[in-house]
Every structure is written in C-alpha cells, then in structure tokens.
C-alpha positions as CSV (number, residue, x, y, z in Angstrom):
1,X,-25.5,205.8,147.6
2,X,-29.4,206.0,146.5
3,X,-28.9,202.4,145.0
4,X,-27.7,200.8,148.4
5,X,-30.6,203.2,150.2
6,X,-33.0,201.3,147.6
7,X,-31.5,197.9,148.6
8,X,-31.4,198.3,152.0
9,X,-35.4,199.2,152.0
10,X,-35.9,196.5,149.6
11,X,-34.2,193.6,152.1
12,X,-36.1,195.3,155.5
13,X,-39.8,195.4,153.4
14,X,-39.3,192.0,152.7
15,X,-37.9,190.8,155.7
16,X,-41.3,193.3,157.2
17,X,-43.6,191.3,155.4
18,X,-42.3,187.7,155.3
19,X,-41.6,187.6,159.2
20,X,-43.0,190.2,160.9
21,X,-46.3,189.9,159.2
22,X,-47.0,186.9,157.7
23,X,-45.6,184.9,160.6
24,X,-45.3,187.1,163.8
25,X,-41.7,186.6,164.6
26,X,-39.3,189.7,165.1
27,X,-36.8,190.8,163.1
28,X,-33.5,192.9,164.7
29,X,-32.3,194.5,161.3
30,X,-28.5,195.6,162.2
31,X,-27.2,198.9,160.8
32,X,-24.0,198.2,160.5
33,X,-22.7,198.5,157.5
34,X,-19.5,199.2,155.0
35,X,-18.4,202.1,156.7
36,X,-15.3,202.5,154.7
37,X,-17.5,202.5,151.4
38,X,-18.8,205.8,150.9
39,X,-21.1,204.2,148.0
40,X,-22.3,201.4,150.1
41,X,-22.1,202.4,154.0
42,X,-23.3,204.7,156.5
43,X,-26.6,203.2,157.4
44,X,-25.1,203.2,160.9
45,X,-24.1,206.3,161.2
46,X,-25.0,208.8,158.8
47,X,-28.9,210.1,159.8
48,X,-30.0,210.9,156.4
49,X,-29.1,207.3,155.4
50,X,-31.0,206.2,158.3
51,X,-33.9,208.1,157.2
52,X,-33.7,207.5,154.2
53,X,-33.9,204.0,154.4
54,X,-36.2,203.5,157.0
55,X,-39.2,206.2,156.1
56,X,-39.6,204.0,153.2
57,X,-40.9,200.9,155.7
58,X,-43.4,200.9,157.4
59,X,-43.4,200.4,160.6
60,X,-44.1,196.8,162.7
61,X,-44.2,196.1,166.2
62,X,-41.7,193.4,165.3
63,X,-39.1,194.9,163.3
64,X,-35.9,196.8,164.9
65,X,-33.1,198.5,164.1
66,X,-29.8,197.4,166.2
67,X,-27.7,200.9,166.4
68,X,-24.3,200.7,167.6
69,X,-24.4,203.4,170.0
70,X,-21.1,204.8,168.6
71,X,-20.5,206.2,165.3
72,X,-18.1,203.7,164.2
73,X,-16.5,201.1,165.8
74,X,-17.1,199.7,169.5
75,X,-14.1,202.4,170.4
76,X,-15.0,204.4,174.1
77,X,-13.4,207.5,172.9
78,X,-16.1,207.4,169.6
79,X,-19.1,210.0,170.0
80,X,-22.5,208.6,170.7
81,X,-24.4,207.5,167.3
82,X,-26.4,210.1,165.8
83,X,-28.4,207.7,164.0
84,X,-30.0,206.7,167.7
85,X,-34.1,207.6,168.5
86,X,-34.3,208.9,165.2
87,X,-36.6,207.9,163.0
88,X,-40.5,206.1,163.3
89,X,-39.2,202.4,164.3
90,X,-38.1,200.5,167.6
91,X,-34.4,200.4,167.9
92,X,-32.0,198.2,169.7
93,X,-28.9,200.0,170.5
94,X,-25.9,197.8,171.0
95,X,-23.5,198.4,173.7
C-alpha cells in the first residue's frame, strides 16, 4: 500500500506543479480508486490513505480532490465517505 501512496503523491505533485502552477489551470484529482485491491485502493475511502497521500502536496488554490460522498459505490444505502473535509486541500464531493 505505501508504494501506491508514493505514486499517487508522485502523479498529484506533478499534475500541482505542471498545471496548477506553471500554467494556472485547475486540476480535480478524483479519489476513486481500486477498491477491490487492498494493495492498490482505498484512496477514496480509507482516511489514512487520504492523508497519507495528500499531506505529502502541498496545497494550491487550483488543485482538488473529487470525493465520492459514499464509501464505495454511488449505492444510497452506503455511509457517507469518511475520507470527506479531511485533510489541508479543496475537495469536490461527487453526488
């Protein structure tokens, strides 16, 4: 899980710096994710994924994260996201 942590910090900090920065355009980085890949998913839902891939960007007026706001699928009967007004950066939560 640390590895897809690191890569999913590695693809926002560039994404940061390559858009938001060096051309002032916004950047919605969706959360979703492989949710039935332990290894590889959970950005979406799991807050210390979250965290741990977003306290290592730095925040930018025009970067986002787009949250589902369930913790899974678009299913009504799913529990609000946890992974929603966490963290230091904008979100966009997807209904």
């Amino acid at each position: 899980m640390e590895e897809a942590i690191r890569k999913h910090a590695e693809l926002v900090n560039m994404l940061r710096e390559e858009v938001c920065v060096k051309r002032n355009k916004v950047v919605i980085y969706r959360t979703w994710d492989y949710a039935w890949n332990a290894e590889r998913g959970f950005l979406h839902t799991k807050p210390a994924y979250y965290l741990g891939v977003t306290r290592q960007v730095e925040p930018n007026p025009n970067l986002y994260f787009g949250i589902k706001h369930t913790a899974g699928d678009y299913f009504r009967t799913f529990p609000f996201n946890p992974t929603i007004g966490i963290g230091n950066h904008p979100q966009i939560i997807e209904v």
